[in-house]
N, C-alpha and C positions, 0 to 999 in steps of 0.2 A: 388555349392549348387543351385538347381533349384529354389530361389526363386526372387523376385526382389527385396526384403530389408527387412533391420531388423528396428523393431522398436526402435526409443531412449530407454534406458534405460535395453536394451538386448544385448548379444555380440553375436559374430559369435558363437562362443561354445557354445549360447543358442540355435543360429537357428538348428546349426546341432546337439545338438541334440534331438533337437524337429524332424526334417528331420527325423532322424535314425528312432524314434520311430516309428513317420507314416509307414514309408517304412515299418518295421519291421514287425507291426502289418496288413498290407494288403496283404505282401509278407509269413505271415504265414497258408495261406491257397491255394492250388497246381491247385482247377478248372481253365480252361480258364478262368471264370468270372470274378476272380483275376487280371486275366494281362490288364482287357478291364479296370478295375479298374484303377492298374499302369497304362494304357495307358491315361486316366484322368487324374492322379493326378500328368501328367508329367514325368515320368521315364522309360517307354520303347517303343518303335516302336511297330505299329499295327500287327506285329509277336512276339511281344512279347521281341526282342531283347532290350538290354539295351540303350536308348538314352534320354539323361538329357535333357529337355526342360529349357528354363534359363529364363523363363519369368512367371512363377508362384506366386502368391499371396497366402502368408498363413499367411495375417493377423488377421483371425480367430482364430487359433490359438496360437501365437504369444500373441495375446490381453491377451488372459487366464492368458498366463506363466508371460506378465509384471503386471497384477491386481495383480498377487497370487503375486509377489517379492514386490510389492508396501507395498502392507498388511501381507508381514512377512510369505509366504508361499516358499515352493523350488520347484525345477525343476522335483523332483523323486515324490514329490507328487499330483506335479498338471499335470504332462505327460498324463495321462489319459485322464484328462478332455480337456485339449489342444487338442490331438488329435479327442475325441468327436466333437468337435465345429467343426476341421477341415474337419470332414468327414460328418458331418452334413450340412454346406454348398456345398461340393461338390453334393453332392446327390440331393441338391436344384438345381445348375449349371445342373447338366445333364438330370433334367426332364424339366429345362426349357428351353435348346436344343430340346427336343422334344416339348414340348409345340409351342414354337415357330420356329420350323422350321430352326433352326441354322444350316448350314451344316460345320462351324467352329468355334472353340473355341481355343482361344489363336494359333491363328496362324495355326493350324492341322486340320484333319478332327475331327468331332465332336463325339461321341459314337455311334448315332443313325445314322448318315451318314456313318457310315464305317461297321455297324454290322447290322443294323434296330432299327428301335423305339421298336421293342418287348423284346429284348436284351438290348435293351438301361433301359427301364424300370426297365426290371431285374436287373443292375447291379446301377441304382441307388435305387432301394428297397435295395438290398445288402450291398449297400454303411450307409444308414440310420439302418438297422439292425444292423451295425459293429460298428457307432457311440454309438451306447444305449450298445452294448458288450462292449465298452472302458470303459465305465462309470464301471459295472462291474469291471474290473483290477484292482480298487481301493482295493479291497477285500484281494489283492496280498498281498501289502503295509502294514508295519508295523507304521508307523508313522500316526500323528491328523485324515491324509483323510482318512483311510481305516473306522471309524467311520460309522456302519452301518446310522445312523440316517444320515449324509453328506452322503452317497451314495446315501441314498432314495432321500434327497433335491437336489441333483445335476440331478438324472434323473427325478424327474419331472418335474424340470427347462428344461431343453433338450425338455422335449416330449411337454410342453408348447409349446416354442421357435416353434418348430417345428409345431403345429396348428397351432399358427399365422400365419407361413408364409405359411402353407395351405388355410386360410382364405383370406389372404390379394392376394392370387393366384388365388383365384378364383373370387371375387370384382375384381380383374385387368385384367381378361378375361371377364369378364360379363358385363364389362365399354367400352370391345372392339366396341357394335352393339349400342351402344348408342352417338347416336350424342351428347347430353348435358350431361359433367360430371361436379359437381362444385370443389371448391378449397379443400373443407371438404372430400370429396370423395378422392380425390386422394391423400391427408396427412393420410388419414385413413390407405390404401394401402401401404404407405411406410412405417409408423409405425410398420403393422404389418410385413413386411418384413424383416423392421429394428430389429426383433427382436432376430435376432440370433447375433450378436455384443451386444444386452443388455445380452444374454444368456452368451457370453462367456465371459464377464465383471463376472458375478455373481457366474460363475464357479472358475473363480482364486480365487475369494474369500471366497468361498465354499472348494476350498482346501485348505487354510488358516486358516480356519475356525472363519471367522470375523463375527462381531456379526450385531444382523437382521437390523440396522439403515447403517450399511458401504452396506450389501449386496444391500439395497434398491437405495441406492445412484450409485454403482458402476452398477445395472440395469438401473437406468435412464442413466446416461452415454452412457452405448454402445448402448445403443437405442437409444438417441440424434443422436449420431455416422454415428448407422446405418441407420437412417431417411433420416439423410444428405447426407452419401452416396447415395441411392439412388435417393434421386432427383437429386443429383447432375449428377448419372448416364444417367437423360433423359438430362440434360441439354447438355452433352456432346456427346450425339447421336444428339441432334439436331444443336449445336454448336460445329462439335470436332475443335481441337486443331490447331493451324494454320501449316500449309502446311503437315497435316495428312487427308487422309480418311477416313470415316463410315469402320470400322470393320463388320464381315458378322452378329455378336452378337447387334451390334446398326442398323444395315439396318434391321434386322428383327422386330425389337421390335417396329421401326416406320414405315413398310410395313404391320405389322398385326393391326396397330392401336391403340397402349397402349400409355392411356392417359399421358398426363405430368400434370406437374403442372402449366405450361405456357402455355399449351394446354387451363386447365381448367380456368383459371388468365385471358385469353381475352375471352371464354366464358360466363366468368361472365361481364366482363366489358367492352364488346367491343360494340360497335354499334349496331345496329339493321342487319346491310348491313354484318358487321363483323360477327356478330355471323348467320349468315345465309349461309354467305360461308363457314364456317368450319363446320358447320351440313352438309352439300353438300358432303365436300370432306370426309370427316368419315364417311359419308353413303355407301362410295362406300366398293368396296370388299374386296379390297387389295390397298394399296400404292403405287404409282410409285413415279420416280425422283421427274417429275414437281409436281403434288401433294404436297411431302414434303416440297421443294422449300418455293412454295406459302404458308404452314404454317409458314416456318421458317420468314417470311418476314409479314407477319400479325402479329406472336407475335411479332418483333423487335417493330410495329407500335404500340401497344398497349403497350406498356414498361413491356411482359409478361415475358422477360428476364430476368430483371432487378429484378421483384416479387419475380421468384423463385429463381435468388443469392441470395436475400436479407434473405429468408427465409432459405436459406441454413448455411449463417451466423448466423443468429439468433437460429439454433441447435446447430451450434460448439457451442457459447457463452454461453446456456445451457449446454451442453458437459461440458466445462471448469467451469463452476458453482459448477458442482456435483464434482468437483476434488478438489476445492478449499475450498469444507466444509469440508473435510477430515483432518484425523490427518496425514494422509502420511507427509512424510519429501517434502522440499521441491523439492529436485531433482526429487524424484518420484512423487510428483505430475508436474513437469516440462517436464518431460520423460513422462506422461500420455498428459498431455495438445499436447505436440508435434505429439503424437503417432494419436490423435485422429485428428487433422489437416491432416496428413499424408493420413489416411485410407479413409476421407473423399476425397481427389485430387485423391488417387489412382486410381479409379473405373469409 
């Protein structure tokens, strides 16, 4: 199974068959576009042949199916929505190869590197079309989700989710030419991006059909989540992992200039001298080695490191808050607490 883990409180038999479904639902349509798709979401060589990539993340999905089991929903009626989330973030993943000039993702050449950005575009527009068509599926379903009124609230949850992280993309390119970003800015930025983990928190529960106080809670959640995810995703482009390198997806993100939060943490609080040389080096075009370097070594001096851990922690703790007012059993809220720990290191 191509993925790299289940979450607590899911078994194998959940993951695959959440797996099946994806596959199922992307591999039901015969254009090439399709396969540039599978070639995304891990499943075959850039001819299209069969080869399982064993390093994929569908914790996107996953989220959905364990909210919905938490709150009393199952696997046949929340697939839909699962796989929604899942293709909703890929679709984010592949515009933001082009956006940012990835020429690898997970290890492979990237969409846009292998077919062009114009094809690339196309087949994450496609990607985001098929997402809002899952949502649909529900209509199949004889069981609580097929509920026209939960289908409409499911996809305007989706088409939100999906603004935001159009907004929060566009403030994070448009912070790229600007020497001073502050701390407020760049939480703004994850927020919204974090918003497709609050989205598919709100989905499990939407096919569950949990009443509007759980849904609001289980949104702040995967947004805590996914706040923390991604700060914690600059942290780890700028600090990866010890005796690991920058993957070609972290060398871009700090070569084009996207701010962090420990970027923004010693601009606000750093010296006169300080914050005059990181205006300097973010003025220029592009990023090189030394460049990066020399931030990573100013924010260690400013304790901007340290800022944005602390603050990373302080959204899991949120995170676990919103699980812990819930009626869930304990195990499921224990299995949720675990899960959202997990998703946050993932990334």
């Amino acid at each position: 199974m191509p993925v790299t883990g289940i979450l607590p409180g899911l078994t194998s038999s959940d993951a695959d068959e959440f797996e099946s479904a994806l596959m199922k639902f992307v591999d039901s349509r015969d254009l090439p576009l399709y396969k540039m798709m599978a070639y995304h979401l891990g499943w075959v060589d850039q001819n299209g042949e069969p080869e399982i990539v064993t390093n994929q993340d569908r914790s996107h999905g996953h989220i959905v199916l364990a909210t919905s089991k938490a709150a009393g929903g199952d696997n046949q009626g929340t697939m839909p929505y699962a796989v929604a989330v899942e293709l909703l973030h890929n679709f984010i993943l592949v515009h933001e190869d082009v956006q940012n000039a990835n020429t690898e993702r997970n290890n492979r050449a990237s969409i846009w590197w292998s077919w062009g950005p114009a094809q690339a575009i196309n087949a994450g527009d496609g990607i985001h079309a098929m997402a809002r068509i899952s949502i649909f599926e529900q209509r199949k379903s004889s069981g609580v989700s097929a509920n026209p009124r939960l289908i409409s609230m499911a996809l305007e949850t989706l088409d939100n989710a999906t603004l935001e992280v159009c907004e929060g993309e566009y403030l994070d390119i448009s912070y790229q030419e600007r020497a001073a970003v502050n701390i407020e800015d760049v939480l703004t930025v994850a927020r919204k991006r974090g918003a497709v983990l609050g989205c598919a928190a709100k989905l499990g529960g939407i096919a569950a059909a949990a009443s509007e106080d759980l849904l609001n809670s289980l949104t702040r959640f995967g947004t805590a989540i996914g706040t923390a995810r991604n700060l914690n995703t600059d942290l780890r482009a700028l600090w990866p992992e010890q005796n690991t390198e920058r993957n070609e997806v972290q060398r871009g993100r700090l070569q084009s200039k996207k701010k962090s939060l420990a970027a923004a943490h010693a601009i606000e609080n750093g010296t006169p001298a300080t914050r005059r040389r990181m205006g300097e080096i973010f003025m220029k075009r592009v990023l090189g080695p030394d460049d990066i370097d020399e931030v990573t070594s100013i924010l260690s001096e400013t304790e901007s490191r340290s800022f944005a851990e602390n603050t990373v922690q302080n959204l899991i703790a949120e995170a676990i808050g919103e699980i812990e007012s819930t009626n869930f059993s304990n195990e499921d809220k224990n299995s949720l607490i675990e899960s959202a720990k997990l998703i946050v290191r993932s990334h």
